[in-house]
SEGUSE-837927 format. One record per residue (C-alpha): x, y, z; residue in three letters. Coordinates in steps of 0.5 Angstrom, whole numbers, padded with zeros to 4 digits, always signed. Each point is the difference from the previous one (the first is absolute). Last residue first. Layout:
N
XYZALA ...
This chain:
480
+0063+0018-0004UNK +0000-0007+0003UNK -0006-0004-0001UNK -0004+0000+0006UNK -0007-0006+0002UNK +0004-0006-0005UNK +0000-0005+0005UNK +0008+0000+0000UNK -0001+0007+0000UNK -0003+0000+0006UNK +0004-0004+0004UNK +0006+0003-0003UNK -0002+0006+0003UNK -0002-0002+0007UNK +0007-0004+0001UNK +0002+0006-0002UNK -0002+0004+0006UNK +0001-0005+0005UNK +0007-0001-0002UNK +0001+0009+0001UNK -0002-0002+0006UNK -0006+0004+0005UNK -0005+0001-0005UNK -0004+0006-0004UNK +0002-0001-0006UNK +0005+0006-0002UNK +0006-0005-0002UNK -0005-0003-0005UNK -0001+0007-0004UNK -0007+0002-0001UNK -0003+0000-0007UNK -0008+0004-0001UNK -0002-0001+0007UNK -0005-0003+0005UNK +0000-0007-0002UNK +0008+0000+0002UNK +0000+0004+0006UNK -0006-0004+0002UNK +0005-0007+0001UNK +0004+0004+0002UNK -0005+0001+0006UNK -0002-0006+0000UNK +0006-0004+0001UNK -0001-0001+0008UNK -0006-0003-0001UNK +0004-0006-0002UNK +0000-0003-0009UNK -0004-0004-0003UNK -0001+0000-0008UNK -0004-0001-0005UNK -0005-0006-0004UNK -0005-0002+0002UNK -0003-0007-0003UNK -0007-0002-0004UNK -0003-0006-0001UNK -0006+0000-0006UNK -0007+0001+0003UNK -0002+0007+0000UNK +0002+0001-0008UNK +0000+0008+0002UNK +0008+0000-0004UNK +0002-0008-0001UNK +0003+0001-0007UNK +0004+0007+0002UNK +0004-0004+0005UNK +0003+0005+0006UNK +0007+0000+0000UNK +0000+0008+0000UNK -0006+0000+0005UNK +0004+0003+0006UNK +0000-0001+0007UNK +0005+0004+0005UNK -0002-0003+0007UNK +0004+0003+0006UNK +0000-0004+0007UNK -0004+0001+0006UNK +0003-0005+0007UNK -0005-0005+0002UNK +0002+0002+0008UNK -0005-0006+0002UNK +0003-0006-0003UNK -0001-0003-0006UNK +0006+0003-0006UNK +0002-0001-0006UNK -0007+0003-0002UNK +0004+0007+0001UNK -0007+0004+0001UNK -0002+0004-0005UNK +0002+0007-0002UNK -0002+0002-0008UNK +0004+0003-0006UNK -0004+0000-0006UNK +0003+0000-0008UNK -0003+0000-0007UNK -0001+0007+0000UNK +0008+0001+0002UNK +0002-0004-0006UNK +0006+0004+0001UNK +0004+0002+0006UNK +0006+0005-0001UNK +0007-0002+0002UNK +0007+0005+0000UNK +0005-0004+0002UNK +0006+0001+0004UNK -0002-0006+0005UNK +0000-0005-0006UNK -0006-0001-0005UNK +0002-0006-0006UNK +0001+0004-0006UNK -0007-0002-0006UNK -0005-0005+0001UNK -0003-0004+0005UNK -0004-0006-0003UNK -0007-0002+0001UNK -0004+0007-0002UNK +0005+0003-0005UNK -0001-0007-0004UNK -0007+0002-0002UNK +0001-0005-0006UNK -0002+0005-0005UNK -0005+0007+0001UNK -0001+0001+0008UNK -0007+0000+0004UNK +0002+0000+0008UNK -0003-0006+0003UNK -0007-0001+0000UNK -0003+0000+0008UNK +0000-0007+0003UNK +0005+0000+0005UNK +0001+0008+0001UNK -0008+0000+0002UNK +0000-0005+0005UNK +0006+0003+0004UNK -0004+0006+0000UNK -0007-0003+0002UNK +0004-0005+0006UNK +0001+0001+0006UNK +0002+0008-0001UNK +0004+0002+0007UNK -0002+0008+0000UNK +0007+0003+0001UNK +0001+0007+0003UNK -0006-0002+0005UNK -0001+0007+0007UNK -0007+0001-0003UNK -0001-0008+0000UNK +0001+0000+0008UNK -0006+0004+0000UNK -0005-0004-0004UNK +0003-0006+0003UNK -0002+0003+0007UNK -0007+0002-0003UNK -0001-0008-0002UNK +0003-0002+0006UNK -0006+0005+0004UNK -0005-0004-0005UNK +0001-0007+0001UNK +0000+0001+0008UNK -0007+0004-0001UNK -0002-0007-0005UNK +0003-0004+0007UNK -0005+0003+0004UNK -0007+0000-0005UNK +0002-0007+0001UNK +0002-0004-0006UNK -0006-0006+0000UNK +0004-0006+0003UNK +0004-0005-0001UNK +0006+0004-0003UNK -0001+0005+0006UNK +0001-0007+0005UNK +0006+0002+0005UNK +0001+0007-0002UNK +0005+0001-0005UNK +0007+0000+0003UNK +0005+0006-0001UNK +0005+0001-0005UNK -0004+0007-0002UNK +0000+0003+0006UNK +0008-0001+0001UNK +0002+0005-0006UNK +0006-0001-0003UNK +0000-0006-0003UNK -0007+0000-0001UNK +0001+0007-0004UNK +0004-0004-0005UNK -0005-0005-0002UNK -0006+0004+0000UNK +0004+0005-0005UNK +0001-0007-0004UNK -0007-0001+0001UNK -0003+0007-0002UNK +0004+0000-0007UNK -0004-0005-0005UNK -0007+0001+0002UNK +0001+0008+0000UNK +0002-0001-0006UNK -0005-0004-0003UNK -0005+0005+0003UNK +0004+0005-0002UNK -0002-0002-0007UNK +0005-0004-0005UNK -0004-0007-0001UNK -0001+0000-0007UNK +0003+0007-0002UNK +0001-0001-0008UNK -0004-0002-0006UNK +0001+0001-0007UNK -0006-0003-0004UNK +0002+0000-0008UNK -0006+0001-0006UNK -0001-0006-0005UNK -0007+0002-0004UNK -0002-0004-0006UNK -0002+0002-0007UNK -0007+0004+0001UNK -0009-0002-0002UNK +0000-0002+0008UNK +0003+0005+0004UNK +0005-0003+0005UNK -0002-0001+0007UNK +0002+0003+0007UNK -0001+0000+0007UNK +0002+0004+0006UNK -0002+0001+0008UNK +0006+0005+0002UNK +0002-0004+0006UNK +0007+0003+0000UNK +0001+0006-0005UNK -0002+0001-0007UNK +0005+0002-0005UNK -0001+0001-0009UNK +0004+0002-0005UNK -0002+0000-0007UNK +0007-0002-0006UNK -0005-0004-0004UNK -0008+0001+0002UNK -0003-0001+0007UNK -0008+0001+0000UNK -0004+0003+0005UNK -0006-0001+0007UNK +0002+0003+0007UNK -0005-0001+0004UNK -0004-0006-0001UNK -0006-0002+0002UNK -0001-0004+0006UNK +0005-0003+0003UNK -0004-0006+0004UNK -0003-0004-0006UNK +0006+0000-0004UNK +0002-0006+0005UNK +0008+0003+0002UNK +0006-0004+0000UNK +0005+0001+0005UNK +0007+0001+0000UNK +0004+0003+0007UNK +0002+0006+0004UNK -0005+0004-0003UNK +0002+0008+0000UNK -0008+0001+0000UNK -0004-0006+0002UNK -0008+0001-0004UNK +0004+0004-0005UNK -0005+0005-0005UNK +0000-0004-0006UNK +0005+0001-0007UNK -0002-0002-0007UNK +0005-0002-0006UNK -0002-0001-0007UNK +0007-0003-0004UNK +0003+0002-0006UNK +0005-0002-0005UNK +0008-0001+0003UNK +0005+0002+0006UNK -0005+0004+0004UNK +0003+0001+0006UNK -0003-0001+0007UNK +0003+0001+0007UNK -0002-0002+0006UNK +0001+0000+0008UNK -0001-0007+0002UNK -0004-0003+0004UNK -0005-0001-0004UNK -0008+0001-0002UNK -0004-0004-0004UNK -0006+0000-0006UNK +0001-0007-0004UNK +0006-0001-0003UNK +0001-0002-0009UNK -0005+0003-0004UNK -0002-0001-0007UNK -0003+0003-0005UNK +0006+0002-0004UNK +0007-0004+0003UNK +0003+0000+0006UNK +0008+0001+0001UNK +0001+0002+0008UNK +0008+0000+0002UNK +0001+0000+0007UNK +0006+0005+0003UNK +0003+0000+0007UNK +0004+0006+0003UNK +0003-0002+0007UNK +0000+0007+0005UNK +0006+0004+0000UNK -0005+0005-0003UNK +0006+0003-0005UNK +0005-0005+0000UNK -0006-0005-0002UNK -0003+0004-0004UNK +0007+0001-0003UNK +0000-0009-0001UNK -0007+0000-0003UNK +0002+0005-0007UNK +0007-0004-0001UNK -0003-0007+0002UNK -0007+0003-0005UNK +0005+0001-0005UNK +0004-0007+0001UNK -0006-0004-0001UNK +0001-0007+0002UNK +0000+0000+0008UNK -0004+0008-0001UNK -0006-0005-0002UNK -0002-0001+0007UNK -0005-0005-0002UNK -0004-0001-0007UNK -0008+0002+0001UNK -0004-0003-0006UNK -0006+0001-0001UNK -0005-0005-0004UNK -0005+0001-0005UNK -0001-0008+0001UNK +0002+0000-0009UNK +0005+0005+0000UNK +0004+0001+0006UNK -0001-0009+0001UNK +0003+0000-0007UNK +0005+0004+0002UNK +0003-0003+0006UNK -0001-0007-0003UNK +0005+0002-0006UNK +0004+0004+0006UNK +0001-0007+0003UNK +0000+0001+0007UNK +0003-0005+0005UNK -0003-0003+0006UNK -0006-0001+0000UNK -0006+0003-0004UNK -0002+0007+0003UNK -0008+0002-0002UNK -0001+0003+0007UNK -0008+0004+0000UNK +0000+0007+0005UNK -0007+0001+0001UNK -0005+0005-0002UNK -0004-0004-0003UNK +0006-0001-0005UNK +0007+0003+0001UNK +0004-0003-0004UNK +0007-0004+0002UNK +0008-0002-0003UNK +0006+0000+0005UNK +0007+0001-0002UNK +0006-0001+0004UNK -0001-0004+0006UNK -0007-0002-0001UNK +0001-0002-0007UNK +0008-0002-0002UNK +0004+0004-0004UNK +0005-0004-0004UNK +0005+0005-0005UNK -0004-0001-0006UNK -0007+0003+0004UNK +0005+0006+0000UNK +0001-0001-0007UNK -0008+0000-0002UNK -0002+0005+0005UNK +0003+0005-0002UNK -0004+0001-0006UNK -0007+0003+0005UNK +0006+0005+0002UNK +0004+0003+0005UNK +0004+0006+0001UNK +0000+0002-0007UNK -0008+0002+0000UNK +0003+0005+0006UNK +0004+0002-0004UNK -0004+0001-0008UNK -0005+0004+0006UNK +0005+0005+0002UNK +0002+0002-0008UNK -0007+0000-0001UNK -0002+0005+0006UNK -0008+0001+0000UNK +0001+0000+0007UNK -0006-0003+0005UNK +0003+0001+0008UNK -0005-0003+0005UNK +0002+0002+0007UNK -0004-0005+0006UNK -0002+0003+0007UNK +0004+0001+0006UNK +0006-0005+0002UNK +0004+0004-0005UNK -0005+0005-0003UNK +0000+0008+0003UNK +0007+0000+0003UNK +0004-0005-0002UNK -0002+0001-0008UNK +0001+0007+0001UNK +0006+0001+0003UNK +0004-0006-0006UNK -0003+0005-0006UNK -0006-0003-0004UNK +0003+0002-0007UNK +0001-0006+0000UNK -0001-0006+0004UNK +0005-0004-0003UNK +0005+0006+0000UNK -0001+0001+0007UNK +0002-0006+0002UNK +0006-0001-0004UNK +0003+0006+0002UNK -0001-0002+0006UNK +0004-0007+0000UNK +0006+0004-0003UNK +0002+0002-0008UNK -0005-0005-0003UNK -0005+0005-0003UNK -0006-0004-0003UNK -0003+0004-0006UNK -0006+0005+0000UNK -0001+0003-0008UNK +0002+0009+0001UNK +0002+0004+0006UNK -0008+0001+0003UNK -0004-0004-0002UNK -0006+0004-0003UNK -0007-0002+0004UNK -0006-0003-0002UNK -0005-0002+0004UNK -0004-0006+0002UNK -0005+0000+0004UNK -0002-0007+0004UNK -0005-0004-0002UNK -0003-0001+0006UNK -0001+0004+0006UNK -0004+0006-0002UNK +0003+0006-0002UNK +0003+0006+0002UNK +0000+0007-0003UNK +0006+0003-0004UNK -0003+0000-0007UNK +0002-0002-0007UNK +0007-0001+0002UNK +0005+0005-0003UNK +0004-0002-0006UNK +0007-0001+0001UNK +0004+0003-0006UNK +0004-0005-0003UNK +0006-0005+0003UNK -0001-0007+0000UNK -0006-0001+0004UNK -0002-0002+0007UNK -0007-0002+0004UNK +0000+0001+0006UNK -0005-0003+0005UNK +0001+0001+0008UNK -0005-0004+0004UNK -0003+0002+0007UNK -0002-0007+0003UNK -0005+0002+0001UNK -0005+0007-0001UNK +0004+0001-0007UNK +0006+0005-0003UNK +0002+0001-0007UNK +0006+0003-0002UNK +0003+0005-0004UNK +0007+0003+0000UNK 
């Protein structure tokens, strides 16, 4: 394997190709910043295709032949990998993804700007709008494509597309993060954003023709939110290249990025997966340290004490910020000794509006149970396990101080593919709620292969088939 490596960001370019002799590279010195140095490397074990078997199995033939260890250890919020295949059979399959020809039936079934569909260009280096109102007319859509030079970026099209649902559905398993996508389709000559970061960890996938693509030094790296940035302040960039059919290319988060397509081509359409908006330890931290707050106050007779008279008033003394300190270190080591971190929101937000399971037909499986009903002899196993959590929170059906902690199982089983990453569409939870005393059983459950319902880890033979038939009725076990 051959790469080539620069001063920042480190770039790995590989260049792969059906099956033949590898021929060396030209030489084995760095070279400057832009372009990069393209290799080409035999692809080890024939044409690169989608394995589906697991969620990473999935990942790691998207990135093909990049292995899983490797990606995390030298690229994953580290530098761009750009991977350039000469793979006829993988290109045919991502052009089936999505394509500029889809447009037309998808407008048919009532996508509206802004919400679905949104149609810009770049122009001075600026981002110009050219969404109508309402309802999109793929005629209109079309003639401002070809006429205004226009790029039309379609949102989140796993909604319709079953293949990018089946393909955003086991990363989503895999990351346990939401899987967004947006479709770029820019005509030849134009281009569409101007230079800006995002949030977001990014995946591109060439789907159609060719786009030119230039990548600049970060000035926020792993940015925590969009922005856009004046060509002025970049500077030259330090990665420069052209994505074809079937060629893979990740950056991390506040990556500063702008593309075009080449004029004199056919248009390009490219597919943007994105993943890990506000999952960082920061976000984490965030979501868990007050309900780890909350139940050391219960215990702990400093913490319910009075503020000092005024502080809100004042400017925060170099005494009270000494107290903040000294609870901040007594949380710490309370934290050491925590089985159960309460989450207030980041995993509860993730099953309600992540993609339900990808199923063939009417996905019967997911909202009616099937097979023997469970009863205290039967051999149960979970399933669906990827699409389910288990959290402890507060019982809400009670106010007063003891606040007594309850089992959450969540699940995305009834989640609605249409509404997927649409942010402003009303979305509920789905799951069950049981008392901490049925955590242990509970584990047995996700724990094992199959368990017998008489070996749960209850007091009462009622209690333990109570807890199956409430499971298999949400269709979280099936009977073995």
């Amino acid at each position: 394997m051959f790469s080539c490596r620069f001063a920042f960001p480190h770039c790995f370019v590989l260049k792969t190709t059906m099956p033949k002799k590898a021929k060396p590279a030209e030489n084995g010195k760095e070279e400057g910043p832009a372009p990069c140095k393209q290799v080409k490397v035999a692809a080890a074990g024939g044409p690169c295709t989608l394995n589906f078997d697991s969620p990473s199995d999935l990942f790691e033939s998207l990135i093909s032949p990049i292995k899983t260890e490797t990606f995390f250890q030298e690229f994953w919020e580290q530098k761009p990998l750009l991977i350039q295949r000469d793979d006829p059979a993988l290109a045919t399959y991502y052009q089936s993804l999505f394509r500029l020809s889809d447009l037309k039936s998808l407008c048919s079934r009532g996508m509206y700007y802004g919400r679905d569909i949104n149609v810009c260009r770049c122009v001075n280096g600026k981002k110009k709008v050219l969404n109508k109102d309402g309802k999109v007319h793929f005629l209109q859509l079309r003639k401002d494509f070809d006429q205004k030079r226009a790029t039309i970026q379609f949102h989140q099209p796993q909604r319709f597309k079953d293949e990018l649902w089946r393909i955003q559905e086991k990363l989503e398993c895999y990351f346990g993060s939401l899987v967004g996508s947006n479709v770029y389709i820019t005509p030849a000559g134009s281009q569409g954003l101007p230079p800006h970061y995002d949030d977001v960890e990014v995946f591109i996938l060439q789907l159609e023709g060719e786009k030119r693509w230039r990548l600049y030094q970060p000035t926020v790296p792993l940015a925590r939110e969009y922005s856009v940035e004046a060509e002025g302040r970049i500077g030259r960039p330090a990665h420069e290249f052209t994505l074809k059919p079937g060629d893979f290319l990740y950056f991390p988060r506040g990556t500063i990025h702008q593309a075009d397509t080449p004029p004199g081509l056919a248009h390009s359409a490219h597919l943007t997966i994105s993943t890990y908006q506000n999952n960082s330890w920061g976000d984490f931290l965030l979501d868990t340290i007050s309900g780890l707050v909350f139940d050391t106050a219960k215990e702990d007779l400093e913490l319910r004490g009075g503020l000092p008279r005024q502080l809100l008033l004042v400017e925060t003394t170099a005494v009270a910020r000494r107290r903040l300190s000294g609870f901040l270190r007594m949380l710490a080591d309370r934290l050491e000794g925590t089985k159960e971190l309460l989450s207030a929101d980041m995993k509860k937000d993730f099953v309600m509006n992540r993609l339900p399971p990808y199923y063939v037909g009417d996905g019967a499986e997911l909202s009616t149970p099937g097979g023997q009903l469970p009863r205290l002899d039967s051999i149960v196993r979970l399933q669906f396990k990827d699409h389910i959590i288990l959290t402890v929170g507060p019982d809400p059906d009670r106010s007063d101080e003891t606040q007594e902690k309850m089992v959450y199982i969540y699940h995305s089983l009834k989640n609605r593919r249409e509404t997927h990453m649409m942010g402003n569409e009303e979305t509920e939870s789905h799951g069950l709620r049981f008392p901490l005393s049925h955590m242990d059983a509970l584990r047995q459950i996700w724990n094992t292969t199959a368990i017998s319902v008489k070996d749960l880890n209850l007091t009462t033979d009622e209690e333990k088939e109570s807890l199956a038939l409430a499971l298999w009725t949400e269709c979280l076990i099936q009977v073995v």
